[in-house]
Every structure is written in C-alpha cells, then in structure tokens.
N, C-alpha and C positions, 0 to 999 in steps of 0.2 A: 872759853875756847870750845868747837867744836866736838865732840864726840870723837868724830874720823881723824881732826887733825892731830889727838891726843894719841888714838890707837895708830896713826902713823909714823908719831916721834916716836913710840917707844917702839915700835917694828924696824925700827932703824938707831935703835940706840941713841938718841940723841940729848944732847946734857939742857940742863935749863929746864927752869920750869914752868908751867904755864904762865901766859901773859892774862890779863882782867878779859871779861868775855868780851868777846867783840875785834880783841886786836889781834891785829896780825901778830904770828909766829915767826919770825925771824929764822931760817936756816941755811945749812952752807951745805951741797952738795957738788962734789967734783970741782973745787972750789971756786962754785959760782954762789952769791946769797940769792934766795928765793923770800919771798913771803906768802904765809899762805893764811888766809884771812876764809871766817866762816860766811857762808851764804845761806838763804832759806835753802829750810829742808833738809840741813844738813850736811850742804853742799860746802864745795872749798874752793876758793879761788887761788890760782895759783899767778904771783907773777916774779917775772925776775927785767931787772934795770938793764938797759942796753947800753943808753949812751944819755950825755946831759945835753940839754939845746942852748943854742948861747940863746942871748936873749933876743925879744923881738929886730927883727929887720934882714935885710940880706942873707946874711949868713945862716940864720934859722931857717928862711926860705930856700935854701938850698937843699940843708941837710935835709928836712920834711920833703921836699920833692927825690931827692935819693934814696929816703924811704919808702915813701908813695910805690916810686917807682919798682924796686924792687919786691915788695909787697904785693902789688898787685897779682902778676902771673904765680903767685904761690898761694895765693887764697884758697884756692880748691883740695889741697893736701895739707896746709899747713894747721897745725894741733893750737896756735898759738896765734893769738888778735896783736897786732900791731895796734897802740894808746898811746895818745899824749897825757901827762896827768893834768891834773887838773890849772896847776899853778904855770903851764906850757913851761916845764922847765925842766924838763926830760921824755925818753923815749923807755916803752914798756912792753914785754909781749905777756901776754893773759890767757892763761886757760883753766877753764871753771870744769868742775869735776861733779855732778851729781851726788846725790847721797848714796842713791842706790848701789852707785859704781864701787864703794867702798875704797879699803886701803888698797887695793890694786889699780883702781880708777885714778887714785893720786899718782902712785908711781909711773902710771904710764904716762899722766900727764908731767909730771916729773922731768922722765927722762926725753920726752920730746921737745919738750922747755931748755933741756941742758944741751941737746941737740942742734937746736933753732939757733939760738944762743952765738954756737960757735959760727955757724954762719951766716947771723948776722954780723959778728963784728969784725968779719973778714969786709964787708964792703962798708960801715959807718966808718 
C-alpha cells in the first residue's frame, strides 16, 4: 500500500490493516465505501460505486445515456470522472490525488467524492 494511503488511514483512525501492496484499501466514510488504490509516484486513486448496470441492451442503454447526459454539463467543476469498470457492470466516479498533494490532497478529494455521490444518486 501506498505511503499516503497509510498516513491517511491512520489520520483518520481507521481499523484494519494494510491490504498486499498494490490493492486497494477498502473504507467507509459518511457511510459511503471508497477504495483507494496506489498510483505512480505515489499518487491515490480515489473511487466510490454509484450504481450497478444491468446487463447489456436497452435498459443499460438508457441508464448510460442518463449518465452521459447529466455528466456532461458538470465536467468543468466536477472533482470526479464518471467510468464504466471494466467488466461494464457498474457505474464509478474517480479522482486521482497526486503524491505531492499529500494527505490533504486525499481528503479533499475524499470529500468531493462523498459530495458528488449524493448527487449523483439523486438522478440514477
């Protein structure tokens, strides 16, 4: 695990202990889970689960164009990337935190993550 993400949990008291290097850290703030997985350099990527996609056809094609849509016009402010993962069987927002930025870097993207959060799952 990261360096930052270590100096993060314990700046937040948080139970558990590290995961094998590489994986994500599982946490729970404002009872939303986040994961926060190490990037070069030192960096963190932050993401938290919005909503699951059904499976391909219609109805996934909706929900993705509901996202789309509301995504779009909040690109320019918004702290957090709208992602499909990889297996298209969910919806994610992401925001990557530099090393430099340190443990305050996390928290902001943290709390803009738990932010977003709420309003995205007012329109999914």
């Amino acid at each position: 695990m990261s360096r930052l993400i270590t100096q993060w949990c314990e700046r937040h008291r948080l139970p558990g202990g590290a995961p094998a290097d590489g994986a994500p850290r599982a946490v729970t703030v404002d009872r939303l889970r986040l994961r926060l997985s190490p990037l070069a350099g030192d960096g963190v990527l932050v993401e938290a689960r919005l909503a699951s996609l059904p499976l391909a056809g219609p109805e996934q094609e909706r929900l993705l164009d509901q996202a789309l849509r509301h995504a779009a016009p909040r690109l320019p402010q918004a702290r957090g990337a709208l992602v499909v993962d990889a297996s298209a069987s969910a919806l994610w927002l992401q925001g990557a935190v530099a090393g430099a930025a340190g443990v305050d870097g996390i928290d902001d993207v943290v709390e803009a993550l738990v932010n977003e959060v709420e309003q995205w799952r007012k329109v999914l």
